[in-house]
KOLFITOR-92073 format. One record per atom (N, C-alpha, C, O): residue number from 0; residue in one letter; x, y, z. Coordinates in pm, whole numbers, plus 50000, padded with zeros to 5 digits. Layout:
<pts>
seq|type|u|v|w
NUM|A|X|Y|Z $
...
</pts>
This chain:
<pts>
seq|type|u|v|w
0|X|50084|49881|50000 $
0|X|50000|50000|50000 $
0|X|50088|50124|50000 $
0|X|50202|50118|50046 $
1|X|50036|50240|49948 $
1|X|50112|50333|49905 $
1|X|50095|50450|50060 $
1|X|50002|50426|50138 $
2|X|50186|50566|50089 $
2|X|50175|50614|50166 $
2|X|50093|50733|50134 $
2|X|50104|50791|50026 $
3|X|49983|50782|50260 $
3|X|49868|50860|50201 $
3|X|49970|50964|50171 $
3|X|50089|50981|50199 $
4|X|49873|51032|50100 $
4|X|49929|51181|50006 $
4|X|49926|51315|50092 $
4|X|49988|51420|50076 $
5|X|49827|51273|50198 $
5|X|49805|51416|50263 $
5|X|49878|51422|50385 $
5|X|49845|51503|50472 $
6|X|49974|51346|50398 $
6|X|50094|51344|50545 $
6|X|50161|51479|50553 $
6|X|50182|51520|50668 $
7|X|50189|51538|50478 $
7|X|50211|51704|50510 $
7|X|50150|51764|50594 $
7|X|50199|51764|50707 $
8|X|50013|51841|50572 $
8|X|49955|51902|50594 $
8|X|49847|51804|50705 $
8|X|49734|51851|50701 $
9|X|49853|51715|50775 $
9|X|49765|51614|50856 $
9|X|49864|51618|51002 $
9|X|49975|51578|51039 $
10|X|49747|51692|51056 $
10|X|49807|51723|51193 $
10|X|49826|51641|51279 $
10|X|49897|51670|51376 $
11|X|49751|51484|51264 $
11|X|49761|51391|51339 $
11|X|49875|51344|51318 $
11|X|49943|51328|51419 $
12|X|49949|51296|51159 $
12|X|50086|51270|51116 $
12|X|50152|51320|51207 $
12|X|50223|51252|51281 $
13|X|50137|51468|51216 $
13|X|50286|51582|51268 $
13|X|50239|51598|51377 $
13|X|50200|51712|51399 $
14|X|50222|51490|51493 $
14|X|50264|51463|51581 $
14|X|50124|51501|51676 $
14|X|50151|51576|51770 $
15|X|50025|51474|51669 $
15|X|49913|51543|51702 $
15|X|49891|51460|51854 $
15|X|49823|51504|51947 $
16|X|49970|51322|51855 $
16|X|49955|51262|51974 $
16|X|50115|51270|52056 $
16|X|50167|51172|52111 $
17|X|50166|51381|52050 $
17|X|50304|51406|52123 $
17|X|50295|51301|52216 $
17|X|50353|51194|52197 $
18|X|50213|51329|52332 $
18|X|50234|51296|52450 $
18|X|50185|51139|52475 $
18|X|50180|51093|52589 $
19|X|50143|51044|52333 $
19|X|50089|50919|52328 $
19|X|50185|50837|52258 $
19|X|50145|50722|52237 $
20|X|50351|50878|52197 $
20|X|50428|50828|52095 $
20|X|50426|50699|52066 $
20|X|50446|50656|51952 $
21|X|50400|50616|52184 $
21|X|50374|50434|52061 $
21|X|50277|50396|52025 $
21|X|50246|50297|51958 $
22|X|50193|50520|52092 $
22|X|50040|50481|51990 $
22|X|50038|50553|51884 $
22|X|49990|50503|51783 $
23|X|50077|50658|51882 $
23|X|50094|50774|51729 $
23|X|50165|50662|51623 $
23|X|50114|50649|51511 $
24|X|50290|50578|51662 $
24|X|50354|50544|51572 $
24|X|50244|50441|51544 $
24|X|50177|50455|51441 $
25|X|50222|50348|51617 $
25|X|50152|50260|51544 $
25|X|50046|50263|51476 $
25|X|50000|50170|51409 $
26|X|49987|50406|51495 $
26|X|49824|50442|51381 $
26|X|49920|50459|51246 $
26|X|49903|50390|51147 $
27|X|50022|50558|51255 $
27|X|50123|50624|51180 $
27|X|50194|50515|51051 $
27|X|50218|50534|50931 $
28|X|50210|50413|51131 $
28|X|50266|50294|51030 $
28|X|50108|50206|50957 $
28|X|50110|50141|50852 $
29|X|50019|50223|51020 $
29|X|49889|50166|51008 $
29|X|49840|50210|50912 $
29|X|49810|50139|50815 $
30|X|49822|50324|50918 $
30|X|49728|50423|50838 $
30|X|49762|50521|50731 $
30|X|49698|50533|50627 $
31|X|49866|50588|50763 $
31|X|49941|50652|50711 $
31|X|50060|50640|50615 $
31|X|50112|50719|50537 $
32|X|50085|50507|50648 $
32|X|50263|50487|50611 $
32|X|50256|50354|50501 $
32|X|50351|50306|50439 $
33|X|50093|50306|50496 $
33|X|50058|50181|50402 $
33|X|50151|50026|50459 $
33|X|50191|49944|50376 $
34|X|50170|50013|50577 $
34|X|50202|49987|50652 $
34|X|50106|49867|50732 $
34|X|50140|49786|50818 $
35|X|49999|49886|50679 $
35|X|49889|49830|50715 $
35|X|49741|49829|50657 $
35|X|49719|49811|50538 $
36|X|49656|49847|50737 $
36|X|49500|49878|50667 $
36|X|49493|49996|50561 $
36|X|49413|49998|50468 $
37|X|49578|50083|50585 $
37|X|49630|50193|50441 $
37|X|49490|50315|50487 $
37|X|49398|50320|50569 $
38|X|49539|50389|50390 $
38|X|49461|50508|50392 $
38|X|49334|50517|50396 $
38|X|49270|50581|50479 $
39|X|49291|50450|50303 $
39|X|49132|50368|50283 $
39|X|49038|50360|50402 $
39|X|48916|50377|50403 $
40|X|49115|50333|50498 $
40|X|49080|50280|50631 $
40|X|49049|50389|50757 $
40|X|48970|50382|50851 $
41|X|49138|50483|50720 $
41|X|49170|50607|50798 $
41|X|49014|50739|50800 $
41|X|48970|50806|50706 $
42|X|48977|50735|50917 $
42|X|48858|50813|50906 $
42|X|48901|50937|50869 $
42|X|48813|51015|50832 $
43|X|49005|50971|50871 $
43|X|49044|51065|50827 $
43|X|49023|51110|50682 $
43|X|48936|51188|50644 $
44|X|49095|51062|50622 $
44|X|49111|51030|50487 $
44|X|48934|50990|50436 $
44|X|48877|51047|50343 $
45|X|48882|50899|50508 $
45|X|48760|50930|50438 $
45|X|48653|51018|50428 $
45|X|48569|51020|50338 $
46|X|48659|51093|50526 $
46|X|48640|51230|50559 $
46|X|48608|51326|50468 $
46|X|48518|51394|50419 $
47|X|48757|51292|50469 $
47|X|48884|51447|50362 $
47|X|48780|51436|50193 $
47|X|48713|51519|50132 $
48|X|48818|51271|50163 $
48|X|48715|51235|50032 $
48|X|48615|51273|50011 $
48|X|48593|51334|49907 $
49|X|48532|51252|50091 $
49|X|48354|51234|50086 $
49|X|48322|51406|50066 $
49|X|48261|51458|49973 $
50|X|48412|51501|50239 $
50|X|48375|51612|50223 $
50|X|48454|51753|50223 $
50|X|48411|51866|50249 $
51|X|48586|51708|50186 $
51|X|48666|51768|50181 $
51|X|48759|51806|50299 $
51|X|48715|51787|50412 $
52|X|48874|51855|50283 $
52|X|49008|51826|50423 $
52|X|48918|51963|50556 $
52|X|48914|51954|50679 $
53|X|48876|52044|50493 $
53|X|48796|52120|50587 $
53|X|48704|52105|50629 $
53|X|48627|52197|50660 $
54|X|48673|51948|50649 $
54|X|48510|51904|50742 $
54|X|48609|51829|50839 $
54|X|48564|51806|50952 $
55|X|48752|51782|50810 $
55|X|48811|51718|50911 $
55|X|48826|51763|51065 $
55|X|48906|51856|51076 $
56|X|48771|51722|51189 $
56|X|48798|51803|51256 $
56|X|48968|51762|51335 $
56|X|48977|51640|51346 $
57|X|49059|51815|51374 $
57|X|49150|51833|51426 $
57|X|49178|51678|51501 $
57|X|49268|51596|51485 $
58|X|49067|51678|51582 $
58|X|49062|51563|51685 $
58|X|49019|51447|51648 $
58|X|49017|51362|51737 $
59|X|48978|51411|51528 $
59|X|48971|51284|51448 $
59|X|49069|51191|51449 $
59|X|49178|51216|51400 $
60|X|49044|51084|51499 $
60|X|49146|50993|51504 $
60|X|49155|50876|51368 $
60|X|49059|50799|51362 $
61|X|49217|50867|51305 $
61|X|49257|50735|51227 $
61|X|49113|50636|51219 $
61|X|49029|50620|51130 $
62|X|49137|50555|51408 $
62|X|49037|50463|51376 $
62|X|48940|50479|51414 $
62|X|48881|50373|51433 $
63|X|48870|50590|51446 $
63|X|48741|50694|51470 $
63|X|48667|50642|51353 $
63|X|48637|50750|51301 $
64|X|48614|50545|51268 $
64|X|48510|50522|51190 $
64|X|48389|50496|51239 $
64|X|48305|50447|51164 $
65|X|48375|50508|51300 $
65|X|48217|50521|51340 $
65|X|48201|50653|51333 $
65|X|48110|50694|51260 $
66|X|48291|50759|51413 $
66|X|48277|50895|51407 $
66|X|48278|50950|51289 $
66|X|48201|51041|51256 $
67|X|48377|50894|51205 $
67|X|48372|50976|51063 $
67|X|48213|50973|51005 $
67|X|48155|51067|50950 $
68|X|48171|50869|51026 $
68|X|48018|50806|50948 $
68|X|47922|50900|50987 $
68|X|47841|50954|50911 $
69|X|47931|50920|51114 $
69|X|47864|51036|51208 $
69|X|47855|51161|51159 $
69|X|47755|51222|51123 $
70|X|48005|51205|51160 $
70|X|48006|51317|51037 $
70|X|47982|51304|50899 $
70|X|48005|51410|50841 $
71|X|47946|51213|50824 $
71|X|47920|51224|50680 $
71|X|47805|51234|50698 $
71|X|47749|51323|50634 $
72|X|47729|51156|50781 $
72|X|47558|51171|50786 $
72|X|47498|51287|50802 $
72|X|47411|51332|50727 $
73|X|47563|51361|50946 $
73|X|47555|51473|50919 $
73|X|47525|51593|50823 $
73|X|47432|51673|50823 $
74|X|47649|51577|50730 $
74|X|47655|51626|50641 $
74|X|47546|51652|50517 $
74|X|47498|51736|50441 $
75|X|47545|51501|50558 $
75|X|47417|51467|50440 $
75|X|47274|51524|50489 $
75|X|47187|51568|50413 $
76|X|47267|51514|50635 $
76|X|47143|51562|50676 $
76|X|47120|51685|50782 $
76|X|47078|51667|50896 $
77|X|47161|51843|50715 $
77|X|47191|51918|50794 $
77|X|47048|51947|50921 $
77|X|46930|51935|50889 $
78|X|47080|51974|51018 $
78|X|46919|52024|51056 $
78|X|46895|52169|51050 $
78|X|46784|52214|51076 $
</pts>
């Protein structure tokens, strides 16, 4: 698996869990680094797809998929 494209600018990449480092690395090699379940997988990243990198919120974690879903529905169904 290829490494996601948006590791620049992805605040979780650049270190968003300072104070958690063997769990950062291991989402990091997981998710990020194709390393594992790959980008695909990353609520992040599906997010970013569905509704663009500015619906991402900050505090989104990797394996937050339930949450991401939460937010797409949302999306889909403003009130």
């Amino acid at each position: 698996m290829a490494e996601c494209p948006n590791l620049t600018g992805c605040p979780f990449f650049n270190d968003r869990m300072a104070n958690m480092p063997a769990i950062a690395q291991l989402y990091k090699r997981r998710y990020c680094l194709g390393q594992g379940e790959g980008k695909e997988s990353c609520a992040r990243w599906i997010v970013a797809q569905k509704l663009g990198k500015e619906y991402v919120p900050p505090d989104l974690f990797p394996n937050q998929l339930e949450r991401a879903q939460q937010i797409l529905q949302q999306a889909q169904n403003p009130k």
